[in-house]
Structure formats: structure tokens, C-alpha cells
Backbone bond lengths (Angstrom), bond angles and torsions (degrees), N, CA, C in turn:
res aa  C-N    CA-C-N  psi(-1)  N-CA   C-N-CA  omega(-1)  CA-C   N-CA-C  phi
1 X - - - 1.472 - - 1.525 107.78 -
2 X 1.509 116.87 142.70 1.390 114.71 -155.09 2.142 90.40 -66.74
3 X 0.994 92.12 -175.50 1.640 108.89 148.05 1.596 140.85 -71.74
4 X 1.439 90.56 -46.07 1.288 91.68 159.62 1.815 145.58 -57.84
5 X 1.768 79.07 -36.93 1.461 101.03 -178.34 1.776 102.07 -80.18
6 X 1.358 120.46 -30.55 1.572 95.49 172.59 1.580 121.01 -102.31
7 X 1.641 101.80 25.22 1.481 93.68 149.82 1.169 132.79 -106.32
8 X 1.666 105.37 15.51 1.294 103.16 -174.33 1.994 99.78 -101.31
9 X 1.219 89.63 -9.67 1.985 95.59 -177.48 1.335 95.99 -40.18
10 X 1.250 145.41 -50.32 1.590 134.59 -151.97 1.518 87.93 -76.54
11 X 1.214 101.11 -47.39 1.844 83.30 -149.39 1.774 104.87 -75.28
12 X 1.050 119.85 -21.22 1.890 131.92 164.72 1.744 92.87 -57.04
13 X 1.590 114.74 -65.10 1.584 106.43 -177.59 1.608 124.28 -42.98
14 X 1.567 97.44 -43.62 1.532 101.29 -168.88 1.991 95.68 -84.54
15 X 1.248 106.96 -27.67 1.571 86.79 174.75 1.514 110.17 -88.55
16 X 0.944 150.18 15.18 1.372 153.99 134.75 1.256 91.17 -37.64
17 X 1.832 115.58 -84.48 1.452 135.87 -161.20 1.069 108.15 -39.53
18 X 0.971 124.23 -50.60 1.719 136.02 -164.61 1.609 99.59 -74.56
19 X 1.382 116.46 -49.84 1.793 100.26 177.85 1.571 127.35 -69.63
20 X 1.490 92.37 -30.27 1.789 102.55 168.15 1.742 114.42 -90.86
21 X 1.352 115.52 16.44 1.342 124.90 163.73 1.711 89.83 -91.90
22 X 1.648 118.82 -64.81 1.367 108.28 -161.18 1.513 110.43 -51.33
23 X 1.369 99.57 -53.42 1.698 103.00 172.71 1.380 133.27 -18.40
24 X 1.448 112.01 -51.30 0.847 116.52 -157.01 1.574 107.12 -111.67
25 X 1.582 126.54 -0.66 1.384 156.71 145.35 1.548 108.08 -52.57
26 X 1.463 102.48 -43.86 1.723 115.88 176.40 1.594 113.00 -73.58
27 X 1.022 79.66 -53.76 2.141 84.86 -175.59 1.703 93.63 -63.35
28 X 1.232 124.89 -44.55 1.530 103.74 -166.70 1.540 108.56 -75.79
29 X 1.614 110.56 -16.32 1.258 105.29 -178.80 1.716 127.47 -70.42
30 X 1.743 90.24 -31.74 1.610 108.72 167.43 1.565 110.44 -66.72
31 X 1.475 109.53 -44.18 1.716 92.92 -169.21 2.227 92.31 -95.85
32 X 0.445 93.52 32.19 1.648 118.09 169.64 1.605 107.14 -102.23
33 X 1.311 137.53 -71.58 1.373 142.38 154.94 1.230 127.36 -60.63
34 X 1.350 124.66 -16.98 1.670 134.67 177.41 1.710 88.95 -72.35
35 X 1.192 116.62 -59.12 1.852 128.10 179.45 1.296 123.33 -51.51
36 X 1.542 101.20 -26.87 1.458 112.24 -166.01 2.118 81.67 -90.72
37 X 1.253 133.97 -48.77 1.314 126.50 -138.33 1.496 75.92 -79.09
38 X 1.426 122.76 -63.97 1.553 138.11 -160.46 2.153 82.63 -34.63
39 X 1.421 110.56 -67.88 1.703 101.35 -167.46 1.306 130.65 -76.09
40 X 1.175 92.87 -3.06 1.818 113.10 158.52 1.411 121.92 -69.91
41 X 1.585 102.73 -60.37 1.550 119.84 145.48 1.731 128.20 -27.69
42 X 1.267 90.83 -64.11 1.586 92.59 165.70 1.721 125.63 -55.22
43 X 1.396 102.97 -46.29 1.666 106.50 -166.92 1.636 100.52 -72.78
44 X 1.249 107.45 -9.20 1.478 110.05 -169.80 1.515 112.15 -102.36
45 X 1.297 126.45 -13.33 1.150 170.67 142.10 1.535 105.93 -43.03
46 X 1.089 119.92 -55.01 1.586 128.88 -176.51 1.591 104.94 -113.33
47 X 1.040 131.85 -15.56 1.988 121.46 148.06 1.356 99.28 -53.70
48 X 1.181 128.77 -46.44 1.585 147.90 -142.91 1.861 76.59 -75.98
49 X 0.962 128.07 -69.95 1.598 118.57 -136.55 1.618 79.21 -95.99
50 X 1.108 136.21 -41.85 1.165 145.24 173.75 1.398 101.21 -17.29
51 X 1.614 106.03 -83.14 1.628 134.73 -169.33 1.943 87.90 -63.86
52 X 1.135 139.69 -42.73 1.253 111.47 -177.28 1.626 118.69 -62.57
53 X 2.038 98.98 -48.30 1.538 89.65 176.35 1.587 135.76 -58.42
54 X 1.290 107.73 -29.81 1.510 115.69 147.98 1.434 119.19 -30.69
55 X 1.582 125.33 -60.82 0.985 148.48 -156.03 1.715 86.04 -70.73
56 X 0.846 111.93 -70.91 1.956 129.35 -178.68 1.818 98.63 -39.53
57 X 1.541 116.76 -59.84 1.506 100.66 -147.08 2.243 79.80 -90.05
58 X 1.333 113.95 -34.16 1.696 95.86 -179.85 1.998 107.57 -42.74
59 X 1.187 104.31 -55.07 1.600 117.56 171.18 1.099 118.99 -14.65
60 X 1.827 91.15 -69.19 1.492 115.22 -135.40 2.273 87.39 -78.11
61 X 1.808 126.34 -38.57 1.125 156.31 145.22 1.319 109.51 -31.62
62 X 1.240 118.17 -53.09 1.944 93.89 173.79 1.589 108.28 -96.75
63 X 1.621 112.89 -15.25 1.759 84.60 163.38 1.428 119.25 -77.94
64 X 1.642 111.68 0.20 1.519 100.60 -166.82 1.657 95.90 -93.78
65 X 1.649 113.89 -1.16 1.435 125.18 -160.63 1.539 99.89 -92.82
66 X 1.489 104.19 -38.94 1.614 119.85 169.34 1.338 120.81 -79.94
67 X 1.128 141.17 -37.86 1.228 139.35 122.13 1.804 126.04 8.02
68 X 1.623 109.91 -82.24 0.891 129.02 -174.25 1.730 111.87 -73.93
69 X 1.489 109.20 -32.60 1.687 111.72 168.34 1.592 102.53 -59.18
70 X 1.332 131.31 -63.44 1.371 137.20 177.92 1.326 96.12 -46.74
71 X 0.953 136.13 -89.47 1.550 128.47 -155.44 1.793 107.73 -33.55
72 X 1.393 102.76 -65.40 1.575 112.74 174.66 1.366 112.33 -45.71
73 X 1.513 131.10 -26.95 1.551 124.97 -170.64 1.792 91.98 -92.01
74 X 1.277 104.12 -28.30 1.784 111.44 -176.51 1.751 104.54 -73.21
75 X 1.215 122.52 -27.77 1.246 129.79 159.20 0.853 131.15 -38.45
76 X 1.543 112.37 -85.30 1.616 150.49 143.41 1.472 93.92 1.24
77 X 1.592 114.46 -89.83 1.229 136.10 -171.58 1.936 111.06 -30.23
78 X 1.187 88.58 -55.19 1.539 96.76 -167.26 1.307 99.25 -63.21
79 X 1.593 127.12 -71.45 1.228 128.51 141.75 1.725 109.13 38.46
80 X 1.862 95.98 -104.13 1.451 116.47 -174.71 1.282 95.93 -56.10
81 X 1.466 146.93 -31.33 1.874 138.09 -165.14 1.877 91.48 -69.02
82 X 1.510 100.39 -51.69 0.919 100.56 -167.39 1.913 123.54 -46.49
83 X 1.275 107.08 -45.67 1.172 134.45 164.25 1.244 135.95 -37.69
84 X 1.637 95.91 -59.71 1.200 112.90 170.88 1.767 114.64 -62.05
85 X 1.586 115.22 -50.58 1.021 118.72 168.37 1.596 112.32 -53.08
86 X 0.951 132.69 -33.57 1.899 112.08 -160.40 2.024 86.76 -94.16
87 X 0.998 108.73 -32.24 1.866 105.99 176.91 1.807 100.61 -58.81
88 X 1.272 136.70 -19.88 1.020 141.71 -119.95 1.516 77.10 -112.35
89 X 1.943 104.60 -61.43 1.403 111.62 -148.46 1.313 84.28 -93.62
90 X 1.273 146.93 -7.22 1.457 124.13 175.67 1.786 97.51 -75.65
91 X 1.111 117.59 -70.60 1.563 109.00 -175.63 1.244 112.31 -43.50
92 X 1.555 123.34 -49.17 1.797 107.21 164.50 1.870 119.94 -55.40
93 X 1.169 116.27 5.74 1.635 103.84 -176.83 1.515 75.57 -131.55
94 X 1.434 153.61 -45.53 1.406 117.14 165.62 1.496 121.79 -55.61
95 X 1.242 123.34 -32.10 1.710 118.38 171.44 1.585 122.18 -56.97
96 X 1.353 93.91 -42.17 1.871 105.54 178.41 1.638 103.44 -73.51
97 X 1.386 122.69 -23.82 1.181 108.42 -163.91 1.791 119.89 -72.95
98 X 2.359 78.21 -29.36 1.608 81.68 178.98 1.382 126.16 -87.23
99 X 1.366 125.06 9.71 1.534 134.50 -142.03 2.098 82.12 -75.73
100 X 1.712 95.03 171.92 1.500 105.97 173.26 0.971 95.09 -81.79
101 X 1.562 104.87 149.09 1.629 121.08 171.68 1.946 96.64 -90.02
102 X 1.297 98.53 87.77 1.775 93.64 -159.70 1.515 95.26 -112.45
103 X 1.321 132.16 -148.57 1.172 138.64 175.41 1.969 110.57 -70.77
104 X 1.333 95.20 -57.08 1.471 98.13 179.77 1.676 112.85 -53.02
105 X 1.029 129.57 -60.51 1.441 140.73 174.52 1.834 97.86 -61.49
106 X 0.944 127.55 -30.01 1.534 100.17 150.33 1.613 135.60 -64.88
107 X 0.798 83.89 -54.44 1.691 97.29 160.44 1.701 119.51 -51.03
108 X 0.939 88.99 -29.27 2.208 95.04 -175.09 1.310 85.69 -55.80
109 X 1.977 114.53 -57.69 1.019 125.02 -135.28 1.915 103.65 -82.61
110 X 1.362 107.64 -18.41 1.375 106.78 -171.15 1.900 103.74 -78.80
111 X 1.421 105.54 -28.38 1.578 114.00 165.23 1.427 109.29 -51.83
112 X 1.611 103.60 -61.90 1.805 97.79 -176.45 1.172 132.98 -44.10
113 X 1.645 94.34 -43.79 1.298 93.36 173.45 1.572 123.38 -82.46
114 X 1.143 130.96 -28.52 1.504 137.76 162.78 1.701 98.95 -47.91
115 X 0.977 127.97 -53.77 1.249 111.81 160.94 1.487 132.53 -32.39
116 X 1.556 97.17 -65.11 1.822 105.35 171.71 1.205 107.30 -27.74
117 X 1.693 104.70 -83.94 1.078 110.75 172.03 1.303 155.02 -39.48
118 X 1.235 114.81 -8.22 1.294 123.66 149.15 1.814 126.95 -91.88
119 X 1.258 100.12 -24.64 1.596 102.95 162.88 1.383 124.56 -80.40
120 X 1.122 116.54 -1.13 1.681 131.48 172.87 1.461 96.86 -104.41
121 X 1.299 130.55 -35.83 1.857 104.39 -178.72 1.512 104.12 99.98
122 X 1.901 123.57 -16.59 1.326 101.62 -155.74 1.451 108.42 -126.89
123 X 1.574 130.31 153.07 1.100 125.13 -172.35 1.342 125.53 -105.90
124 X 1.477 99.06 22.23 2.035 105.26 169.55 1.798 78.56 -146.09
125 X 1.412 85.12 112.27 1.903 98.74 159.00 1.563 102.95 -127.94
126 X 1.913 91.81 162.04 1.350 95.00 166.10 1.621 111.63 -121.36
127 X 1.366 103.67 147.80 1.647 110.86 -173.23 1.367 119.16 -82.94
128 X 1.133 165.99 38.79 1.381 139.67 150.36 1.687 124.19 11.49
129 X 1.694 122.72 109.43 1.209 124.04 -167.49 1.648 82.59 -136.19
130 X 1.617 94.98 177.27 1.455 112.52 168.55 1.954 102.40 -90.84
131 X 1.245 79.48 156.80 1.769 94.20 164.24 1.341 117.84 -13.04
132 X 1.336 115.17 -87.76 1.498 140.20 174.39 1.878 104.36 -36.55
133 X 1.473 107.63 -72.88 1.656 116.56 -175.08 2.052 101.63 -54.80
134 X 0.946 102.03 -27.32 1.686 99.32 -172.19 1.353 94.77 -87.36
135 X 1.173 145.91 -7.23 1.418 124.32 163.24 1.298 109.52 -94.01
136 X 1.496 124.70 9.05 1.643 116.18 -177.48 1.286 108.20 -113.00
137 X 1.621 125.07 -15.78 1.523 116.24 156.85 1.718 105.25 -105.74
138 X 1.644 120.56 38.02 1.481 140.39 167.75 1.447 88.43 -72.95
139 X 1.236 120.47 -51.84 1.627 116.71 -152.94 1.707 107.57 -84.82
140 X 1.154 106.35 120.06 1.664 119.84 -171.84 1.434 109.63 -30.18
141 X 1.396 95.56 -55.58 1.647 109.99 -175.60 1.810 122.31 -58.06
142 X 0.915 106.60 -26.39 1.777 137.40 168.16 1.701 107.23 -67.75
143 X 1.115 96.73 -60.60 1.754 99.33 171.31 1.448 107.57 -60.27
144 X 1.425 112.74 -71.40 1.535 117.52 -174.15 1.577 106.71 -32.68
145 X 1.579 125.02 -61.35 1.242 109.85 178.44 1.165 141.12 -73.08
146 X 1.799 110.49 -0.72 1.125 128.52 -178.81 1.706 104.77 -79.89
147 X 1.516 118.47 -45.50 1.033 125.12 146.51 1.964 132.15 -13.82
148 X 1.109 65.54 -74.89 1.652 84.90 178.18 1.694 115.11 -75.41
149 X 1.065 115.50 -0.32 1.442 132.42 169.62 1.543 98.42 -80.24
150 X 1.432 107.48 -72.98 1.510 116.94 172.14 1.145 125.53 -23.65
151 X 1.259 113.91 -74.82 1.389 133.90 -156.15 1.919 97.07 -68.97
152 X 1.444 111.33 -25.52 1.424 107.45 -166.04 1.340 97.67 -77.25
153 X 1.560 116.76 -54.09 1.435 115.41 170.61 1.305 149.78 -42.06
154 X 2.034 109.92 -32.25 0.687 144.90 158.82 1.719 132.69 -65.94
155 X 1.513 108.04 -53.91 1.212 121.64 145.20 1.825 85.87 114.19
156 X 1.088 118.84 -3.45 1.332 116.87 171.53 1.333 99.50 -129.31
157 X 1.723 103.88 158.08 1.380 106.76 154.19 1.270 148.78 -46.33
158 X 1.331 126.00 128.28 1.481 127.11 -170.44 1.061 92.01 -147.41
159 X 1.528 103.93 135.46 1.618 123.60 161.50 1.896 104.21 -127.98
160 X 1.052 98.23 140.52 1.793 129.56 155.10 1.115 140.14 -87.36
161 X 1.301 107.80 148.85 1.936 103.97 161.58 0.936 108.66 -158.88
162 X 1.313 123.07 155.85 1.797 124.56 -165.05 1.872 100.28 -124.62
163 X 1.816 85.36 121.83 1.467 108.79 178.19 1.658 123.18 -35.06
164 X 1.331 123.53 86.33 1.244 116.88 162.82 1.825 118.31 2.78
165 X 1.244 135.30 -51.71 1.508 155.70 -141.39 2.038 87.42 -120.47
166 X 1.226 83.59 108.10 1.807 99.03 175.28 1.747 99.76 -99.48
167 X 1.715 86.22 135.04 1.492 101.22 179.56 1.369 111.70 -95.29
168 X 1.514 116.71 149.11 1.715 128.08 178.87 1.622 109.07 -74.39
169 X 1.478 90.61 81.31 1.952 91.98 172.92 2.030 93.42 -136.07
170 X 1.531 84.83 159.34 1.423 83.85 166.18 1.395 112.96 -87.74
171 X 1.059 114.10 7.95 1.965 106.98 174.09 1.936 108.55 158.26
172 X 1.167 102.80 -174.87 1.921 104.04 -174.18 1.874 98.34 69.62
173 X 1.097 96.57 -160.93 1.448 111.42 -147.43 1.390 113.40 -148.30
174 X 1.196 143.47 129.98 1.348 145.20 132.77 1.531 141.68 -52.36
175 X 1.315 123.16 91.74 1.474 95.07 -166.36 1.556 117.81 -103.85
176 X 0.822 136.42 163.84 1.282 143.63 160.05 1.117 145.91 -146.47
177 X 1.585 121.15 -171.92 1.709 93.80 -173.72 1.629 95.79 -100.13
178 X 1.496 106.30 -171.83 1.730 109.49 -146.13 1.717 100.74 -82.61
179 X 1.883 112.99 -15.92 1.294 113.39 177.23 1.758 111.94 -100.97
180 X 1.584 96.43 16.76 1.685 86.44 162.97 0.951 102.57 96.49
181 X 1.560 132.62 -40.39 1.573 118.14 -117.85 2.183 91.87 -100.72
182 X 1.406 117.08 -7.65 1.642 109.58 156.24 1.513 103.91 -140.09
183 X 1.406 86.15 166.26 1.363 88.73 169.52 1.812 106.72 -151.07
184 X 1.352 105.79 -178.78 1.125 118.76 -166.82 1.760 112.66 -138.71
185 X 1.492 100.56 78.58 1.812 103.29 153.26 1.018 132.27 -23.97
186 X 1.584 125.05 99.58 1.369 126.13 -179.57 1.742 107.62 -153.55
187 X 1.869 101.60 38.53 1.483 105.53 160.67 1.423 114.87 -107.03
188 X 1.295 107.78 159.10 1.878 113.59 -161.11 1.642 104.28 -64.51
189 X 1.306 137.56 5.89 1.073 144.53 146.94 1.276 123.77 -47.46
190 X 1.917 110.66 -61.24 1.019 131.23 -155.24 1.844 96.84 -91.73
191 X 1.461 104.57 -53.95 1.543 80.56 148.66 1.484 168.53 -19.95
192 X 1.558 88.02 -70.41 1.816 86.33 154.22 1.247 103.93 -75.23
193 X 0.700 147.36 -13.71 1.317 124.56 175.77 1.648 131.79 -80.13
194 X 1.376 92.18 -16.70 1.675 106.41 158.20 1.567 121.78 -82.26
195 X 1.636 107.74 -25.16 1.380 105.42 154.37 1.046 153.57 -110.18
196 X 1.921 107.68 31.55 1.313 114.64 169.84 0.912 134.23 -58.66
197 X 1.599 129.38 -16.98 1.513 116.80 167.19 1.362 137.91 -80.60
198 X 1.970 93.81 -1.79 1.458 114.22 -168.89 1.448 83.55 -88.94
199 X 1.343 125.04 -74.57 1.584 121.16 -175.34 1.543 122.23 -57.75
200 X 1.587 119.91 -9.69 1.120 106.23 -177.71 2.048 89.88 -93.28
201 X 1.195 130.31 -18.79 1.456 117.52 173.19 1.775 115.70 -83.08
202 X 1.751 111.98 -7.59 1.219 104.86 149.14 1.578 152.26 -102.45
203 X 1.632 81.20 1.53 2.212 100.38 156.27 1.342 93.86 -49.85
204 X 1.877 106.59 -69.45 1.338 107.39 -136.37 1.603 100.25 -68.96
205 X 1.515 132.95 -23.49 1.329 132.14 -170.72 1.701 103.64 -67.70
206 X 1.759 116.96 -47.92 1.155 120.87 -170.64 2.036 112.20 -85.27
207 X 1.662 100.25 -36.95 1.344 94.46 171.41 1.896 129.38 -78.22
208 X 1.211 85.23 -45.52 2.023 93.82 -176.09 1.861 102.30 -111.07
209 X 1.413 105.74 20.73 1.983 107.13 161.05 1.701 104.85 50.17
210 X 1.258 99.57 41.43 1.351 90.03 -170.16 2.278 104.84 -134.80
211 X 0.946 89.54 139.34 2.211 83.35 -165.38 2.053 76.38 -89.03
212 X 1.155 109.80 155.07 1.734 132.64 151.18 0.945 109.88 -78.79
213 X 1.623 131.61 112.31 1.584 122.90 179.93 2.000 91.84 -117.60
């Protein structure tokens, strides 16, 4: 082989080296950036679900924020119904308490009790009144026609008598049968109190415009 030709072997060797150096500088540089896009990809990939779950629990935090304001204003609300109603029924059971014990308010009372008496089944009851109402069927003559009120309405005989022991109501009557053993609520206490859901669904219709469904 001439001379010439084997002094050029190094520099053919080292330029071999040098192109399969770039080569292979290149390929790592491509799968060098293929790695880099793929984890770019990824981090962008996970901002992505990142920024949604954010999106989910901020959401999921002001409906539980709206939620909880409503309930508290639904509170509130009930609250003042509530309020309004028991201010409502105290001045209606202080108003009834003071009414005249006159002709008309006798009569309320001969209904109430004709009522009792027909929701008990029995034709000798005894009355329970307050203080005041127990001295107005006190008088014989008051009973006797109260009697005879009964019995006309009834269509059978009925007789009464009013409990020695006066009960703490502002007015109406208790009736029962003559051994105690039921009785029948029919003082203006026990009343409203059978129609609190009627008057407490007409606060809210007349005060907050709103029907109870």
C-alpha cells in the first residue's frame, strides 16, 4: 500500500469516528426531545386534570357554600314563623282569656262541650273548667239547661257535673267520662294547638307569600 494511502488511515479512522460520533449525538438528541415532549406532555397532562379537579372541588365548595347559606336563611326563616306564630297564639289565648263570660261565650262553651260529648260516646260526663267558667255552670239552673241543651242535641239523655278542682286554662272545657278514666280536650289551649299547622301554613302564606306544599 502506497504511503500516501496509509497516511491517510487516521484521518478516514477519525472521520469515520467523528460521523458516527455525530450520529449518534443526533439519535440521542431525537430520543432526547421525543422524552422531553412525551414529559412535557405529561406535566401538561396533569395541569390539565389538575386545573379540572380544582375546577370540581372550587364547584363542588361553593355549592356546598350555597347550600349551607340556604339552609341557614331556611333556619332563620322558620325561626321568625316560628315566633311569629307562638306571639300570635299567646295574644289569641290572652284575648280569649279576657272575653265576657256573656251569653255568646256561653254558648261557645255548650258547643265544646256537646262536642266532648259526642267524641267520648257517653251520656253522664264530667266537666273540668277554669275558676271563673266553673262558677257559671255552679248555678243549678245553668246546669239544668245545659242539660237539656244536651240531651236535645243528642236525642238521649245526658246529665253533667262540673269537677269540684278547676283547671289552669284560659277558657273551653275538658270533658270526660264520670270515672276519669278519658277525656276529651276542648280548652282554647288545646285548640290551637290542634291548629297549628293550619295557622302556622297561614303566617307563612300571608307573612313570607309563600303556600306549604
Amino acid at each position: 500500500m502506497p504511503q500516501e494511502e496509509l497516511g491517510s488511515i487516521p484521518e478516514q479512522i477519525h472521520a469515520e469516528a467523528v460521523r458516527q460520533s455525530q450520529q449518534q449525538l443526533e439519535r440521542a438528541r431525537r430520543v432526547a426531545e421525543r422524552h422531553i415532549a412525551a414529559a412535557k406532555a405529561k406535566v401538561e397532562e396533569m395541569e390539565r386534570r389538575l386545573q379540572e379537579d380544582l375546577g370540581l372541588v372550587l364547584k363542588h365548595e361553593v355549592e356546598r357554600a350555597v347550600a349551607r347559606t340556604k339552609m341557614e336563611a331556611r333556619n332563620r326563616k322558620l325561626l321568625f314563623r316560628e315566633k311569629i306564630l307562638s306571639e300570635a297564639a299567646d295574644a289569641a289565648i290572652s284575648k280569649l282569656a279576657g272575653i265576657s263570660r256573656d251569653e255568646a261565650y256561653e254558648r261557645l262553651l255548650v258547643n265544646l262541650i256537646l262536642e266532648g260529648v259526642r267524641e267520648l260516646g257517653t251520656r253522664r260526663a264530667r266537666l273540668s273548667l277554669n275558676k271563673e267558667d266553673s262558677r257559671l255552670f255552679g248555678e243549678s239552673a245553668r246546669l239544668a239547661k245545659l242539660e237539656e241543651a244536651l240531651t236535645r242535641e243528642l236525642g238521649e239523655k245526658t246529665s253533667v257535673e262540673v269537677s269540684p278542682e278547676p283547671i289552669d286554662c284560659s277558657g273551653g272545657v275538658v270533658v270526660g267520662t264520670q270515672n276519669g278514666r278519658v277525656s276529651y280536650y276542648n280548652t282554647f289551649e288545646e285548640i290551637l294547638g290542634r291548629r297549628k299547622d293550619e295557622i302556622r301554613s297561614e303566617v307563612a302564606r300571608k307573612v313570607f307569600e309563600e303556600e306549604d306544599g
